[in-house]
N, C-alpha and C positions, 0 to 999 in steps of 0.2 A: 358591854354597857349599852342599855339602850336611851334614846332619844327621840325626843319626837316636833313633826315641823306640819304646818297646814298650808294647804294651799291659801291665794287672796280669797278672802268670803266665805270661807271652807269652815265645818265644824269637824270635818274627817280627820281622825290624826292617824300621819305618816309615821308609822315608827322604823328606825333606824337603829342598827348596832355597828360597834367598836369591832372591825378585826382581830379573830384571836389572837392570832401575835403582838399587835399592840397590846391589850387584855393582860399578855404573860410578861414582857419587855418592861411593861410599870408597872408592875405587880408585888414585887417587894424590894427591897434594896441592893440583892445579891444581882438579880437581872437588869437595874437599873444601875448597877455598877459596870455590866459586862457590857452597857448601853454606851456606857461614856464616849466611848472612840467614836461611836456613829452620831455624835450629833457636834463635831466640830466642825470650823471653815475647812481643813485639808481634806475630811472626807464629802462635805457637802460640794467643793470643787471639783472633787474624782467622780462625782456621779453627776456635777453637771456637764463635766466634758464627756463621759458615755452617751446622755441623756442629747446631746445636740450632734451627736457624729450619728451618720448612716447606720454604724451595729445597733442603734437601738431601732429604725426602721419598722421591724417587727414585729413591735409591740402595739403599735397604730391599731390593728383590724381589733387586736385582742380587746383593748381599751374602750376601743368604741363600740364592741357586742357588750363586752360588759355593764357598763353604763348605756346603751339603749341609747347612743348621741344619733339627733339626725342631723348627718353630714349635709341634709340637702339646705339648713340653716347657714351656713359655713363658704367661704370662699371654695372655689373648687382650682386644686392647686397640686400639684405634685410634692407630696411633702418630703424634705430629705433625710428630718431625723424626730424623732418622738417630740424634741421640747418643739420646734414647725410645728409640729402639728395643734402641742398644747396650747402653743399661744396664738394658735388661728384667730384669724377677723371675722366677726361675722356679717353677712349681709345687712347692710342698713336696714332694710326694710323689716328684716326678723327683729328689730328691737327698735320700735319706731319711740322718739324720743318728746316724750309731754311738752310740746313749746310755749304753752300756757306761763307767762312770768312769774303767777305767785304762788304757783306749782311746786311742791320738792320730790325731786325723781329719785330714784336707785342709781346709785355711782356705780352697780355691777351683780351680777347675777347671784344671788347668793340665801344666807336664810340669816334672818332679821330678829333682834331682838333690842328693847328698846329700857333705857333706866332714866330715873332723876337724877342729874346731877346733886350732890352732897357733899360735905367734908368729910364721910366715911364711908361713901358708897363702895362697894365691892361688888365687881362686875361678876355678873352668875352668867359663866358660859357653861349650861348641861350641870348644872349641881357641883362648878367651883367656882369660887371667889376669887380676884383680885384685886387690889386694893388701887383708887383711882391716880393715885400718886405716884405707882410706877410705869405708866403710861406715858406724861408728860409734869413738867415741872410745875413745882404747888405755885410758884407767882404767878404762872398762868392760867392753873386752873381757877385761880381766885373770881377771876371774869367770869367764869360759867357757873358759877354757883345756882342752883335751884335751876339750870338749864336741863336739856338731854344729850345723854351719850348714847348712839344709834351702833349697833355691834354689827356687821356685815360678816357672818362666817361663808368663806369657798370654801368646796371639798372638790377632791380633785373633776370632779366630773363639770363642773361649772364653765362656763365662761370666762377667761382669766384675763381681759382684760377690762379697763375703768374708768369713767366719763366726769368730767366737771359737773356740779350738779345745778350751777346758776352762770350768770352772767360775770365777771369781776375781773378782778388780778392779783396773786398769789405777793408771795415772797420766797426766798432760797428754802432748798429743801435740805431738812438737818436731821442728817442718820445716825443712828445711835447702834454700833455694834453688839452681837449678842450670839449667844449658843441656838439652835437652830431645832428649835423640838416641833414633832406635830402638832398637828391643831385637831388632831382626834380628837374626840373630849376625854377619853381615857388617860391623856399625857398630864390632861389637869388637873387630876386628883393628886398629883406629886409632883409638879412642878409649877413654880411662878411662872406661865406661860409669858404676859406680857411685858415681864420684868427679864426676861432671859432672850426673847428671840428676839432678831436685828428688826429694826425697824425703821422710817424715815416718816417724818409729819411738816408737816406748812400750814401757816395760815391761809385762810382762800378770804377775801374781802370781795363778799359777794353782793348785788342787786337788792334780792330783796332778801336774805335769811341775817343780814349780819355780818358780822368777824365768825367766821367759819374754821374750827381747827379739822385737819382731815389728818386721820396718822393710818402709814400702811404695816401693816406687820407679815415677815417674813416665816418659814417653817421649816420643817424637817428636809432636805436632801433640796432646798431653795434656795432659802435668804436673798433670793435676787428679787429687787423690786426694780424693776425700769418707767422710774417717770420720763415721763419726755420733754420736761421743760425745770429749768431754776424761774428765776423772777420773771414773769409772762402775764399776760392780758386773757384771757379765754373767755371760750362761748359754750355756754351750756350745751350738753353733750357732747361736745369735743372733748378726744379721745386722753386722760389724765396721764396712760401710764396702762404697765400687765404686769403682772405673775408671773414669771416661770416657770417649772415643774413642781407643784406641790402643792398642798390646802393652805391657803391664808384667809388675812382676815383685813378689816379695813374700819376704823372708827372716825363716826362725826362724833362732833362736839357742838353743841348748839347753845347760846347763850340763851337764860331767860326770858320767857314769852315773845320767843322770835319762829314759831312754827307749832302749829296742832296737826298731830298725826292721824290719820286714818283711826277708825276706829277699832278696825280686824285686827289693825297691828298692835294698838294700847292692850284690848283686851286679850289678846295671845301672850303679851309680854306679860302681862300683871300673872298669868299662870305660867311661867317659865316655858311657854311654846313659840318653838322661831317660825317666822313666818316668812312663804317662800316669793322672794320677789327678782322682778328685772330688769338688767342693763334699760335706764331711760323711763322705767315705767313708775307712774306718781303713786306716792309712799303718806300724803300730806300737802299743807300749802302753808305759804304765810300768815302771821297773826299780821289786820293788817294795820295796828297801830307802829311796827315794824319797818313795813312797806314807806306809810308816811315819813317817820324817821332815817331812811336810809336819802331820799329823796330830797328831803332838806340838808342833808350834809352834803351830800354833791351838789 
C-alpha cells in the first residue's frame, strides 16, 4: 500500500509503501487469523524483553543504515540493547524548541494530519476510518465539538520521544488496555486501530491553547507508553514521555477556535497528505481571543 507525506512548505510528495509482509499478514482473514497470537500482551512482552537484552545489540548498525538516521543528532553513548538505542535523546540543540508563547509546537517527530472535530468524524489514517468515539469518551468529546484533532503518526525510524507542547498542569494519566496492532496503514484496512490498541490520555490545562486533551496510542511488539509524570505542573518543551520499540501515534484535541494552523499543514490535510514535522518545531499559534480568555481565568 502506498502513502504519501510532504515535507514543511514542500509541494513534492514522498511516496511511501506498506511492507510486503504486513500486505500479506492483513490480507484476508485466514492470515489474519494465523496473526492472532502475535499481537497479544504475552507475545508483545517476549519481544520486549529480547528487544531490551544485549541479543538484540545487533540490530543497532542494521537499523540505522536502513533508515539513513544521523547518529551525529543523537546523544553518543554506548548502547546495550536495540530498545537503548530506540529511545535515544537527542541533542537539545538538533530540535530547538519554538519559545514564542502563542506558538503551537510538535509534541514529537512524526507525520501530521489534521481533521474538524464533529459528532461523526472518522479519523482517515491513509484511506481508513475511525470513528471519534473510540478514542475517548462521548462526554468528553462534547467539549470539542467543532475543535481539531491533530493525528501525530511514528514510524519506527522517528524520534520516539515527546514534549509538552505549552506551559500548564495535567491531571492522572488514564490507560485503557488493548490488543497491540501496527500502525502501518495496512493494519487499518481490517482493524479498528484506535479502538483495539492500548492507549493512555490526560488532559493538559495549558497557557495559552485551552483544556488540551493529548492521547498516546500504543502498537504492534510495544504498547509501552512511558509518561514520566501523573498530576504535574510542566514547561513547554519538557520532555512528556517515549515510545518504546515500535510505530505509534499520538493525538491532540483542541477545542473550538483555540488555535489556526499553519497553512502547509491545513492544506496537505484537506488532500489526505501528512505532513512532516518536529520534536519542538511550530505547527500553528493561538487564536488570540483564546490567549485573552485563558488569562482572565487565572
Amino acid at each position: 500500500m502506498k502513502y504519501i507525506s510532504r515535507q514543511r512548505n514542500s509541494d513534492v510528495d514522498i511516496v511511501s509503501k506498506s511492507p510486503w509482509t504486513l500486505d500479506f499478514l492483513y490480507s484476508n482473514v485466514i492470515t489474519r487469523i494465523l496473526l492472532k497470537p502475535f499481537i497479544t500482551k504475552p507475545f508483545s512482552n517476549l519481544v520486549a524483553l529480547y528487544m531490551n537484552s544485549g541479543l538484540s545489540k545487533h540490530r543497532i548498525k542494521k537499523f540505522i543504515d536502513k533508515n539513513d538516521i544521523n547518529i551525529y543528532e543523537y546523544d553518543d553513548k554506548n548502547y546495550t540493547s536495540y530498545n537503548d538505542f530506540f529511545t535515544r535523546k537527542v541533542i537539545s540543540t538538533k530540535r530547538p524548541i519554538n519559545a514564542r508563547s502563542d506558538i503551537l509546537i510538535s509534541p514529537c517527530d512524526s507525520k501530521l494530519l489534521a481533521y474538524k472535530i464533529t459528532d461523526d468524524l472518522c479519523l482517515n489514517i491513509k484511506n481508513s476510518y475511525y470513528s471519534i468515539n473510540t478514542i475517548i469518551d462521548n462526554d468528553i468529546i462534547d467539549e470539542y465539538r467543532d475543535g481539531l484533532a491533530l493525528v501525530f503518526r511514528l514510524s519506527t525510524d522517528n524520534y520516539h520521544r515527546y514534549c509538552y507542547i505549552d506551559n500548564g498542569s495535567k491531571g492522572k494519566n488514564n490507560h485503557i488496555n488493548g490488543v497491540y496492532h501496527t500502525v502501518q496503514p495496512i493494519s487499518l484496512k481490517h482493524y479498528n486501530f484506535y479502538k483495539t490498541n492500548s492507549r493512555e490520555w490526560t488532559i493538559l490545562n495549558t497557557s495559552n491553547f485551552g483544556k488540551v486533551i493529548q492521547i498516546e496510542i500504543g502498537a504492534l511488539c510495544i504498547g509501552r507508553i512511558k509518561n514520566n509524570h501523573e498530576t504535574y505542573i510542566f514547561k513547554k518543551g519538557e520532555e512528556k514521555g517515549y515510545f518504546e520499540f515500535g510505530g505509534s501515534t499520538i493525538v491532540l484535541l483542541f477545542k473550538k477556535n483555540t488555535i489556526k494552523l499553519d497553512d502547509d499543514i491545513v492544506n496537505n490535510s484537506q488532500e489526505n497528505i501528512e505532513t512532516i514535522v518536529k520534536y519542538g518545531q511550530r505547527i500553528g499559534k493561538a487564536k488570540l481571543l483564546t490567549r485573552i480568555i485563558n488569562k482572565i481565568i487565572k
